[in-house]
MIKEZA-562192 format. One record per residue (C-alpha): residue number from 1; residue in three letters; x negated, y negated, z. Coordinates in Angstrom, 3 decimals, always signed. Last residue first. Layout:
NUM|Ala|X|Y|Z
...
// end
This chain:
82|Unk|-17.958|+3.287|-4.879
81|Unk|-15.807|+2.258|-2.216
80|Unk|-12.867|+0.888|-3.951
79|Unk|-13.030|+4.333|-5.976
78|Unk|-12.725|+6.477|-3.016
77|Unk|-9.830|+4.685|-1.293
76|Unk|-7.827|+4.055|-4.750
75|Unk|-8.097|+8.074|-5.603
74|Unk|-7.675|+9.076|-2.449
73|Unk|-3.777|+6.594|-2.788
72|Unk|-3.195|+8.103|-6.132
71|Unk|-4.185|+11.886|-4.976
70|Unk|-1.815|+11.258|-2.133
69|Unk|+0.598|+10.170|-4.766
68|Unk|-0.174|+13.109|-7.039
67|Unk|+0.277|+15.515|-3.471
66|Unk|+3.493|+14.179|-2.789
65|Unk|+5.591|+14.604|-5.544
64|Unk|+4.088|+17.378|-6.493
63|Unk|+4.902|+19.101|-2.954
62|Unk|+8.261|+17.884|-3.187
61|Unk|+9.915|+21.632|-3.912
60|Unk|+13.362|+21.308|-4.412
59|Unk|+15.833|+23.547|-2.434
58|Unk|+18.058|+20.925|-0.920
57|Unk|+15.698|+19.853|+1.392
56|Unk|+12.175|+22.043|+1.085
55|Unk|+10.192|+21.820|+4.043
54|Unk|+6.605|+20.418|+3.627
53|Unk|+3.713|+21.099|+5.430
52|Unk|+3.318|+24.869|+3.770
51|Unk|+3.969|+23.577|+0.151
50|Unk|+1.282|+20.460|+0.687
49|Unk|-1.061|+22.817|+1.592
48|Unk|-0.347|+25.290|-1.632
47|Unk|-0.363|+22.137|-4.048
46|Unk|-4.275|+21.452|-4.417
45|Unk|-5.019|+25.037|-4.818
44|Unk|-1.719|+25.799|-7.149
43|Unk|-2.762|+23.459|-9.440
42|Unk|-5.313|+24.728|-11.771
41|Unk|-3.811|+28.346|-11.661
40|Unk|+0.035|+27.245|-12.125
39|Unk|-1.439|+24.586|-14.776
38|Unk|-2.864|+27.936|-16.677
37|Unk|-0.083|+30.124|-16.493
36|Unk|+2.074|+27.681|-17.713
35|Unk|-0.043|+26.930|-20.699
34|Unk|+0.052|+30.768|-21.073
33|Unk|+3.874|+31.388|-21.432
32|Unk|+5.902|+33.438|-19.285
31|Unk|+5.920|+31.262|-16.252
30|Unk|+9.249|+32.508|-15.030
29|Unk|+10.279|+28.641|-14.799
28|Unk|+9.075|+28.183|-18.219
27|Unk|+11.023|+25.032|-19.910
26|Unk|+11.919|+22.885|-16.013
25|Unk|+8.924|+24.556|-14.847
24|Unk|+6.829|+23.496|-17.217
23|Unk|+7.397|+19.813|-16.481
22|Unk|+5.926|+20.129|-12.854
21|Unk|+3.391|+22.097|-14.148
20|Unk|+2.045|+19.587|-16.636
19|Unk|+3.020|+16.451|-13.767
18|Unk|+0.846|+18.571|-11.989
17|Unk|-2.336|+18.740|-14.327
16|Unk|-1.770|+15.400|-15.479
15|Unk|-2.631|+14.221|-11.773
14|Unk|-5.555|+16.779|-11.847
13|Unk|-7.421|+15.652|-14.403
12|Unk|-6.800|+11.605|-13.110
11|Unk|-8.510|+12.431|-10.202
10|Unk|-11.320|+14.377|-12.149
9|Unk|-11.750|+11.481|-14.664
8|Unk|-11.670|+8.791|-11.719
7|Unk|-14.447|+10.247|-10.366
6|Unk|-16.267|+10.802|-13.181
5|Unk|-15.892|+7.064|-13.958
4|Unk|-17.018|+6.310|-10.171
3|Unk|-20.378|+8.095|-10.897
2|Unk|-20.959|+6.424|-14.655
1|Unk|-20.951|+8.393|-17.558
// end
């Protein structure tokens, strides 16, 4: 596997990761089942800064909103200069 496949593997990893915990919440906002556990514990690291930058407006969190398309836009830099 090539360098800027891995890359793009890991990026991508973690994009579905969110959009997995984003979508749990909405079916396991008490996080009672172990899927949700485990996206809460992959993604929480990459979400936490985002969480204390942001305010909430209108009590939704748009930390995964904003970190997957700051991972989009890494993502782009990184690859184009691989």
């Amino acid at each position: 596997m090539t360098l800027p496949a891995v890359v793009n593997l890991i990026f991508e990893t973690l994009w579905w990761v969110i959009l997995g915990r984003v979508l749990m919440s909405w079916f396991d906002p008490s996080g009672n089942y172990r899927i949700s556990r485990i996206l809460y514990d992959m993604s929480e690291p990459i979400l936490a800064p985002a969480r204390r930058i942001l305010p909430t407006f209108g009590g939704v969190d748009w930390s995964p909103l904003v970190t997957m398309i700051l991972l989009n836009l890494l993502q782009g830099f990184i690859l184009s200069s691989l």
